[in-house]
C-alpha positions in Angstrom: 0.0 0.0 0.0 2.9 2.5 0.9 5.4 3.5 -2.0 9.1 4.8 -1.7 9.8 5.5 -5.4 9.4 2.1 -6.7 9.8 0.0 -4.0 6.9 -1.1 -1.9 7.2 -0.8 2.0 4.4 -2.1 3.4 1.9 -4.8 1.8 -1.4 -5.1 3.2 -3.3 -8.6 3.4 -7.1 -9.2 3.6 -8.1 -12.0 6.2 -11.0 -13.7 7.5 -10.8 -13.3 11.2 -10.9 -16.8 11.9 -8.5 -19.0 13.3 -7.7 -21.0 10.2 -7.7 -18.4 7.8 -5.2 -16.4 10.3 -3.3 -19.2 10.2 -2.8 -19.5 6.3 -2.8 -15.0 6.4 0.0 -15.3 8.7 2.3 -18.6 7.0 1.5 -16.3 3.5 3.1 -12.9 5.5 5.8 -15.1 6.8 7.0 -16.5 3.2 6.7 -13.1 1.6 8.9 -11.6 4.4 11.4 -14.3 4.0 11.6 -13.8 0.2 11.8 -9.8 0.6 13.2 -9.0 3.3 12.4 -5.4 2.1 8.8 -5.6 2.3 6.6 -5.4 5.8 3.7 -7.5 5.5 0.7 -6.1 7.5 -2.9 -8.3 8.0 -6.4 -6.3 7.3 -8.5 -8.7 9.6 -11.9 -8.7 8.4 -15.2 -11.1 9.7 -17.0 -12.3 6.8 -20.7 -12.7 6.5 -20.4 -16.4 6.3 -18.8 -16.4 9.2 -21.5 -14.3 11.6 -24.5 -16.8 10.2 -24.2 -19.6 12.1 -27.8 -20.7 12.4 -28.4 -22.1 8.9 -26.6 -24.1 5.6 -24.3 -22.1 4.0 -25.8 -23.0 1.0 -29.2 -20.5 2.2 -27.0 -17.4 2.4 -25.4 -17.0 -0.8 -23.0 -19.5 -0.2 -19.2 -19.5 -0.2 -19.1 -16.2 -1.8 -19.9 -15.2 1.8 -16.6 -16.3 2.7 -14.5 -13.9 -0.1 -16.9 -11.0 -1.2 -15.9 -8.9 2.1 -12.5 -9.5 1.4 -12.6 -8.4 -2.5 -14.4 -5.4 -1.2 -11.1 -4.3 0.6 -9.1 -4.3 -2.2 -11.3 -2.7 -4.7 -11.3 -0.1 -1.7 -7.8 0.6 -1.3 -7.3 -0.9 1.3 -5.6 -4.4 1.0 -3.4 -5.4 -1.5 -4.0 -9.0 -1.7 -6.2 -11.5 -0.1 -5.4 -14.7 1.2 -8.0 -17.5 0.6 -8.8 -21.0 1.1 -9.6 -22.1 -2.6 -12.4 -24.2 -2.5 -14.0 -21.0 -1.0 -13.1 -18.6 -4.1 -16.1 -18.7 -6.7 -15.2 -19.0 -10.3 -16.1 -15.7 -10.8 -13.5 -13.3 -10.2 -14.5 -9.3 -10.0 -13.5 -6.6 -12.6 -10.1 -5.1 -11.3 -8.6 -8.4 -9.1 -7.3 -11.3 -10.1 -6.6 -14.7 -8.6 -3.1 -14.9 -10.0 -1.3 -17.4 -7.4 -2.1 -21.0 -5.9 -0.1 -22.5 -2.9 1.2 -26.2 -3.5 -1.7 -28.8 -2.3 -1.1 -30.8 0.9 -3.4 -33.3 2.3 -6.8 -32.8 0.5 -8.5 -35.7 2.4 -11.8 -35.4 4.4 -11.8 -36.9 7.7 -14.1 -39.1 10.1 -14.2 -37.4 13.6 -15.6 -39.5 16.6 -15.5 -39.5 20.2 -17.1 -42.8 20.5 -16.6 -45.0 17.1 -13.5 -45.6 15.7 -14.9 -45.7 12.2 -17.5 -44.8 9.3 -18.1 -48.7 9.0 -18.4 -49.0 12.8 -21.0 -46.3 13.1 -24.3 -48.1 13.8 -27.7 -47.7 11.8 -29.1 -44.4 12.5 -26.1 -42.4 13.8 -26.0 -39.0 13.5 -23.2 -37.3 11.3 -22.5 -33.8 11.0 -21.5 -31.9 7.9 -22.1 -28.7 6.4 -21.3 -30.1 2.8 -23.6 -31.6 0.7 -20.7 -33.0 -1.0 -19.9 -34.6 1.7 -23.5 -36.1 2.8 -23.9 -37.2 -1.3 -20.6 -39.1 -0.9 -21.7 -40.7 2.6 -24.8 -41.5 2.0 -24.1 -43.0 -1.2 -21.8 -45.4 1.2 -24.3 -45.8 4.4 -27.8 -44.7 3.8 -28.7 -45.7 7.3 -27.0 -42.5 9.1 -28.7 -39.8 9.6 -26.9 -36.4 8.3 -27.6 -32.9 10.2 -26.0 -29.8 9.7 -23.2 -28.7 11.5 -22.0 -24.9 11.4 -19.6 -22.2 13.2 -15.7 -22.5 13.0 -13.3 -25.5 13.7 -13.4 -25.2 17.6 -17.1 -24.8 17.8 -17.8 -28.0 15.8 -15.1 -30.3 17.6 -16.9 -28.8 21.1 -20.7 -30.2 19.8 -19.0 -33.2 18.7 -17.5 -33.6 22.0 -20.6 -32.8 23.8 -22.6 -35.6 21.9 -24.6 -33.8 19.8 -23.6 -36.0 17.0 -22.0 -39.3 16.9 -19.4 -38.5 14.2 -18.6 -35.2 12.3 -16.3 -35.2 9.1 -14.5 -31.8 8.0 -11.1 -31.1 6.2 -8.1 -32.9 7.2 -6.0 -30.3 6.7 -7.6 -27.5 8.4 -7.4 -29.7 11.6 -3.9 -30.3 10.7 -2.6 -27.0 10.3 -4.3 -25.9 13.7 -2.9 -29.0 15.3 -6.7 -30.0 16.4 -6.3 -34.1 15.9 -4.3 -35.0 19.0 -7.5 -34.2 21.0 -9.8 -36.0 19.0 -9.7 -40.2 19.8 -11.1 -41.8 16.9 -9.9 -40.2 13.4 -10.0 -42.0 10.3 -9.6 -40.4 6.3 -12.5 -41.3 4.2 -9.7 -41.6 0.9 -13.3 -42.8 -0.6 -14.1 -39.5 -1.1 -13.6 -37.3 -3.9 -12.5 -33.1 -2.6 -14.0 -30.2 -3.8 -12.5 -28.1 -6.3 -9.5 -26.3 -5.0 -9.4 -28.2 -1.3 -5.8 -27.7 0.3 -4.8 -24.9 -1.6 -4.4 -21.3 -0.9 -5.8 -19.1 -3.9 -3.9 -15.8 -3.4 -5.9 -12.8 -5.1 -4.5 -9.4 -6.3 -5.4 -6.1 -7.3 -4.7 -6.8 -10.7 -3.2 -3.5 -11.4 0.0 -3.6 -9.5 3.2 -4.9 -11.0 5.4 -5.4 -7.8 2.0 -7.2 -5.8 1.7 -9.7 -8.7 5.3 -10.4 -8.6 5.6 -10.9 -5.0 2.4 -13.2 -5.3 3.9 -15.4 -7.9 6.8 -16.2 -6.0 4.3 -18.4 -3.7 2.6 -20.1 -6.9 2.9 -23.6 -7.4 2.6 -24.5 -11.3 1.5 -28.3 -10.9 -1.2 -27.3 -8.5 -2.0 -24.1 -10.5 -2.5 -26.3 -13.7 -4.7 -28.9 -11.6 -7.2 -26.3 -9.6 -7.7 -24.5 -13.0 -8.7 -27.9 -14.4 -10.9 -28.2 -11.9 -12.6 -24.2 -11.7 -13.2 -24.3 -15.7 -15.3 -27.8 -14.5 -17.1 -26.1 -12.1 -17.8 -23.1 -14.2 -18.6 -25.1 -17.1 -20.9 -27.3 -15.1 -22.4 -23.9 -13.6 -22.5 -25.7 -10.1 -23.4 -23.2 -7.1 -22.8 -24.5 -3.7 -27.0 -25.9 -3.3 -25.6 -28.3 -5.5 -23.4 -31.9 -4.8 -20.7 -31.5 -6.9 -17.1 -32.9 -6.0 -14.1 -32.9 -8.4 -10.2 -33.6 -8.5 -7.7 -33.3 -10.7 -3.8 -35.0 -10.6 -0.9 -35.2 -13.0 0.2 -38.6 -13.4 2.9 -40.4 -15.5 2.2 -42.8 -18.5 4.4 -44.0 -20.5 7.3 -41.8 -19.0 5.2 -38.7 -20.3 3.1 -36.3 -18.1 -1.1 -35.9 -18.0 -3.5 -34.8 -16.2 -6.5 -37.1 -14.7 -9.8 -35.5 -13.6 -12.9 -37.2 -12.1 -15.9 -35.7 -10.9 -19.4 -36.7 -9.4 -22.6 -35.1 -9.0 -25.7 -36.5 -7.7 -28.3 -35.5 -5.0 -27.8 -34.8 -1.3 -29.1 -38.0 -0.3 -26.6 -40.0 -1.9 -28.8 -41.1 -4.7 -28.6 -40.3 -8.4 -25.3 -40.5 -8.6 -22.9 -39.3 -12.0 -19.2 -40.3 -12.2 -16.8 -39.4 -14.8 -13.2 -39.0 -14.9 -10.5 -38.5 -17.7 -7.5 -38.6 -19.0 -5.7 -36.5 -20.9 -2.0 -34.8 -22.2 -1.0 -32.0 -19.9 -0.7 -29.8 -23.2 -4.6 -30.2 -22.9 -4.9 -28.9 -19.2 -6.8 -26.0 -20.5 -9.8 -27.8 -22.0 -10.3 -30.7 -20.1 -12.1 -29.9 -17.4 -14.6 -28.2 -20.2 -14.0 -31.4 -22.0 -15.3 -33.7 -18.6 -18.2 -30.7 -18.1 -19.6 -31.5 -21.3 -19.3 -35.4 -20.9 -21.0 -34.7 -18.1 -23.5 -32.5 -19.2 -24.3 -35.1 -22.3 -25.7 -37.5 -20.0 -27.8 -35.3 -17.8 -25.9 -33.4 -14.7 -27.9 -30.2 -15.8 -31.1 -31.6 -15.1 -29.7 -33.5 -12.1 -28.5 -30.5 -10.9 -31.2 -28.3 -11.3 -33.3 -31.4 -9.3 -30.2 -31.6 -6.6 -30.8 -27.5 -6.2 -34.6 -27.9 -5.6 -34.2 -30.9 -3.1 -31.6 -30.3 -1.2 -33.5 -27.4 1.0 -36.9 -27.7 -0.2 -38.5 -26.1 3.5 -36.2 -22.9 3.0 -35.4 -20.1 0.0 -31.6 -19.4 -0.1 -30.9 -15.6 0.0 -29.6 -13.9 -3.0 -26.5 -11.8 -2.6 
């Protein structure tokens, strides 16, 4: 934000308040001090609408948006320079002005089984109840155990580990990773990762957003980018826009570089189906990575050819049918 000729002194980050996202704000500030040691990294901490509404899904709000718009808002002020983000939360849409010019490398993009009293998904008996805010996540399990009974489960990391603790539900699953970084598992005594599962576009990375007009901020960003897991959340963000999947709908998606034949490509597979596990879509493919750039439109359209609009459109009407999600 503040300029000596052409050197920047101070660079200002947008945050969510929360303890995660400080966490991720603060590792960011850390490896931009290290790699210019010129450069005084300060945190804008901001609390975003999705995190004040804690009494309904996500989905009823406007969704993940919820999680970023507060924080795009600060920079198209003036008063951030970049904006730290969990990934999965950044819509596909990017405003007029910013860009989403970095991604950190991807660690551990499992979802995990939390329990106090079972020590697994397949030892959970008929009827438990499992908390998740995803409907991702309850498509996936239910499509594995019918019998459970899902029920939603908001507010931040500490306040869903504390109902879990205090029996309000017999398992919960979140992110691995957030738990990780936050060093949340020790207290937990049943944990198992559901590798069953497929992530949601972007899980375990850090999308750093810029105001697209500054030179030095863009360069500073792209010294944290990580081209292989650039390449493979772009694969899966042109899925999710081609698909035109908001967050009232199951969708889940992941894409990998692998080796054949001593030459690199890039594997995607995706799902979609309806919250209760039913209806179910899979696809995946395979492709050179000179191709990265269409194939997540190319498994969209695959997709699309054997019905996910309509599925979706159905999945959207079902998955709240008592409530009417607020428009942003």
């Amino acid at each position: 934000m503040n300029f000596k000729g052409d050197l920047l002194e101070t660079l200002v980050i947008a945050t969510r308040a929360s303890n995660l996202a400080l966490w991720q704000a603060y590792h960011i500030k850390e490896r931009i001090e290290t790699t210019f040691p010129d450069v005084k990294v300060e945190l804008n901490e901001i609390t975003s609408k999705g995190d004040k509404i804690l009494d309904r899904p996500l989905a009823l709000v406007g969704g993940k948006g919820h999680f970023t718009k507060e924080l795009e808002d600060e920079m198209l002020a003036g008063n951030a320079d970049m904006a730290v983000h969990s990934l999965k939360d950044v819509p596909t849409y990017i405003p007029e002005g910013l860009e989403l010019c970095a991604i950190t490398e991807r660690q551990d993009q499992s979802d995990v089984f939390l329990s106090h009293t079972y020590k697994s998904l397949n030892d959970l008996p008929e009827g438990a109840v499992v908390g998740t805010t995803s409907l991702r996540r309850r498509m996936q399990l239910l499509e594995k155990r019918p019998d459970l009974k899902v029920k939603d489960l908001r507010g931040n990391v500490n306040t869903r580990l504390r109902k879990l603790k205090e029996g309000q539900y017999d398992a919960i699953i979140l992110a691995y990773i957030g738990l990780y970084r936050l060093d949340l598992l020790k207290d937990i005594p049943y944990v198992e990762k559901l590798d069953f599962f497929i992530p949601p576009m972007g899980q375990a990375a850090l999308g750093i957003e810029i105001v697209s007009s500054n030179a030095r901020i863009r360069e500073i960003a792209m010294s944290l980018n990580h081209e292989e897991t650039f390449i493979c959340t772009r694969v899966e963000r042109d899925f999710i826009s081609v698909i035109g999947a908001g967050c009232s709908a199951p969708v889940a998606v992941n894409a990998v570089m692998v080796e054949e034949d001593g030459k690199k490509k890039i594997s995607v597979r995706a799902m979609i189906g309806y919250p209760d596990g039913t209806h179910i879509l899979h696809e995946s493919l395979t492709s050179p990575l000179d191709e990265a750039d269409i194939v997540g439109n190319l498994l969209a359209q695959k997709m699309i050819e054997k019905g996910a609009l309509d599925l979706l459109e159905e999945a959207e009407k079902i998955a709240f049918k008592d409530e009417m999600p607020e428009r942003l």
